[in-house]
C-alpha positions as a Markdown table, in Angstrom:
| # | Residue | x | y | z |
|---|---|---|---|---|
| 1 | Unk | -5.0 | 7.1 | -13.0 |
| 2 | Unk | -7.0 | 4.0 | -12.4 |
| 3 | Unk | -7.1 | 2.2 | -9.0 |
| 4 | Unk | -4.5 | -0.3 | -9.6 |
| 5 | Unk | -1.9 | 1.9 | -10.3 |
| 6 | Unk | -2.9 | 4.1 | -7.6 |
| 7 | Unk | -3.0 | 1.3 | -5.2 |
| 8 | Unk | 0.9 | 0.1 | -6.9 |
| 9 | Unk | 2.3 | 4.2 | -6.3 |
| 10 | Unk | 0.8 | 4.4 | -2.7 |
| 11 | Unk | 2.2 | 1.0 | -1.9 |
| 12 | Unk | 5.6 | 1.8 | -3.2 |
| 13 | Unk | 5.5 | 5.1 | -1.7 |
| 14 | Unk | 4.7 | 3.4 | 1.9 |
| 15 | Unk | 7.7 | 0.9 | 1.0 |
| 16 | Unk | 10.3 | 4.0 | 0.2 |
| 17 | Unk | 9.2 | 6.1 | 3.4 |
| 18 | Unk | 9.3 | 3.1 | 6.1 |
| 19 | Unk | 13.0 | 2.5 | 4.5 |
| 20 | Unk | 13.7 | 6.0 | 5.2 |
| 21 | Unk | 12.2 | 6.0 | 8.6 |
| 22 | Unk | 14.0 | 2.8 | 9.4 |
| 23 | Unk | 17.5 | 4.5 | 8.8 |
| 24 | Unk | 16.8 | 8.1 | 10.1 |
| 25 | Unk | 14.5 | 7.4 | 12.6 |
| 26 | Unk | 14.1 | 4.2 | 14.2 |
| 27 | Unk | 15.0 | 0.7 | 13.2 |
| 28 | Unk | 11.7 | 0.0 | 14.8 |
| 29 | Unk | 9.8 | 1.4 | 11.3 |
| 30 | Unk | 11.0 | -1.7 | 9.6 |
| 31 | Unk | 7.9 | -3.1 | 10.7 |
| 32 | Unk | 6.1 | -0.9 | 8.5 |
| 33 | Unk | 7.3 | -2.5 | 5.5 |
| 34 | Unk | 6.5 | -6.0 | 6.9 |
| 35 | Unk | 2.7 | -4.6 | 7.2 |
| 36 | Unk | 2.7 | -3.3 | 3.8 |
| 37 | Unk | 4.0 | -6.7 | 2.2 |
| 38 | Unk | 2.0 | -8.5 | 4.5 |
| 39 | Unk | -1.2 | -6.4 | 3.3 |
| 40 | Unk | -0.2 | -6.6 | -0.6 |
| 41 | Unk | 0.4 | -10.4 | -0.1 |
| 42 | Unk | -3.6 | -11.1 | 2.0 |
| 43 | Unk | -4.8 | -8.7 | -1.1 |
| 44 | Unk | -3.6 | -10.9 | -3.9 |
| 45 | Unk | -5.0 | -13.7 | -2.4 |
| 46 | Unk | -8.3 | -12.3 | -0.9 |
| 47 | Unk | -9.3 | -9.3 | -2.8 |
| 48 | Unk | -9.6 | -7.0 | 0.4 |
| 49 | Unk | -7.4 | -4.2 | 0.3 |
| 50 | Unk | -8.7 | -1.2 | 3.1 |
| 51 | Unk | -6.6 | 1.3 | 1.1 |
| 52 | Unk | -8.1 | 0.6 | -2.2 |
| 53 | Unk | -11.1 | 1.0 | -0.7 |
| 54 | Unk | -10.4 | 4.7 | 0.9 |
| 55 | Unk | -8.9 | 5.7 | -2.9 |
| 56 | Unk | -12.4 | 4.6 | -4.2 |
| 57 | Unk | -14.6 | 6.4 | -1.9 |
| 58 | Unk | -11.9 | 9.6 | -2.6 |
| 59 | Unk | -13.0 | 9.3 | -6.3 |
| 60 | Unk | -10.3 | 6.7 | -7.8 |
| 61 | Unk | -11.9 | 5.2 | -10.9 |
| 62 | Unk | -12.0 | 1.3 | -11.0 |
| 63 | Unk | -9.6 | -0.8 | -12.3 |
| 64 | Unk | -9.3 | -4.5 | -13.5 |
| 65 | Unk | -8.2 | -6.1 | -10.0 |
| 66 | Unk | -9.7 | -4.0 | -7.3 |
């Protein structure tokens, strides 16, 4: 699996789980989501993605964007 679909499956992962917290848990976990949009949206316009680079130094191979 290369780093951009890595980086796509721990991002929708992260999505799924904060919508799960939000109704089980907390409504307070909706913020969650906001940071991972916010994240995925600085990332496509900046490059700089801090999880992208933790699944690199963990041994991801490279991909075309990140």
């Amino acid at each position: 699996m290369s780093l951009d679909r890595a980086m796509f499956a721990f991002a929708g992962a992260m999505v799924l789980v904060s919508v799960l917290l939000t109704i089980l848990v907390s409504p307070h976990f909706v913020w969650l989501t906001v940071f991972v949009g916010l994240n995925m949206l600085q990332s496509a316009f900046t490059g700089f993605c801090p999880a992208a680079m933790l699944l690199r130094r963990l041994g991801v191979k490279p991909g075309t964007a990140f």
